[in-house]
C-alpha positions as CSV (number, residue, x, y, z in Angstrom):
1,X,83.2,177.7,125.9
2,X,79.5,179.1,126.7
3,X,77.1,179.1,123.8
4,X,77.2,180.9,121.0
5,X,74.5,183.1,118.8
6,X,75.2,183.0,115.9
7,X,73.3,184.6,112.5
8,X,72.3,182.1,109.8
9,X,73.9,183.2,106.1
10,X,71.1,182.4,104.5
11,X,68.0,183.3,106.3
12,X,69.1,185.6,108.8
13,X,67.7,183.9,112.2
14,X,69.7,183.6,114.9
15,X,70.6,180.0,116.1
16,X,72.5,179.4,119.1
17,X,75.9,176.9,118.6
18,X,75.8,175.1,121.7
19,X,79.0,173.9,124.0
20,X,78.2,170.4,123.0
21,X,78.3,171.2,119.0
22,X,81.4,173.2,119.5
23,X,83.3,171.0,121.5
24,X,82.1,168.2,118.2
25,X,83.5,170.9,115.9
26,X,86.7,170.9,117.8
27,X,87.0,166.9,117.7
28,X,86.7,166.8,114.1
29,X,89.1,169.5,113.7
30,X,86.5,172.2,112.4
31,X,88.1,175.9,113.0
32,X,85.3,177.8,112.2
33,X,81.7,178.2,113.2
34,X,78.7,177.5,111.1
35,X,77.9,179.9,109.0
36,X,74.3,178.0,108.7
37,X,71.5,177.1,110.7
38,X,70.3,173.4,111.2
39,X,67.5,173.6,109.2
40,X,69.1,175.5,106.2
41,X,72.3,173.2,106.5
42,X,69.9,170.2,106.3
43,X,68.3,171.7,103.0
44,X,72.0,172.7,101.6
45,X,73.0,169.0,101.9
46,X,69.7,167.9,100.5
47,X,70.2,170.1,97.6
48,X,74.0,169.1,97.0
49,X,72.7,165.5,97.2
50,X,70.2,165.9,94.6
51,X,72.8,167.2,92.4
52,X,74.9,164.2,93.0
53,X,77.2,166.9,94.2
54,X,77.6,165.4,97.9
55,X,80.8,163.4,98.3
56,X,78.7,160.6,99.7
57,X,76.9,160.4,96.9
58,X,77.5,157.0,95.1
């Protein structure tokens, strides 16, 4: 599996989905790619958290 490049949904940059994050998405049973960059998937989950949306959230 060599690295991916993959286009964020949201802001358009390209991020690159590494062999080490893919073989992680495998592991966990993930079949698709990310859709998002790190950054904006870190500001998704922040926003879902402040809406008590998050599973996690208690």
């Amino acid at each position: 599996m060599p690295d991916m490049t993959l286009v964020c949904k949201d802001c358009g940059i390209e991020f690159i989905f590494s062999e080490g994050e893919q073989a992680f998405f495998a592991e966990k049973g993930f079949t698709n790619s990310p859709i998002r960059c790190p950054e904006c998937r870190k500001a998704r989950k922040q926003q879902r958290r402040e809406k008590g949306i998050d599973k996690k959230a208690w």
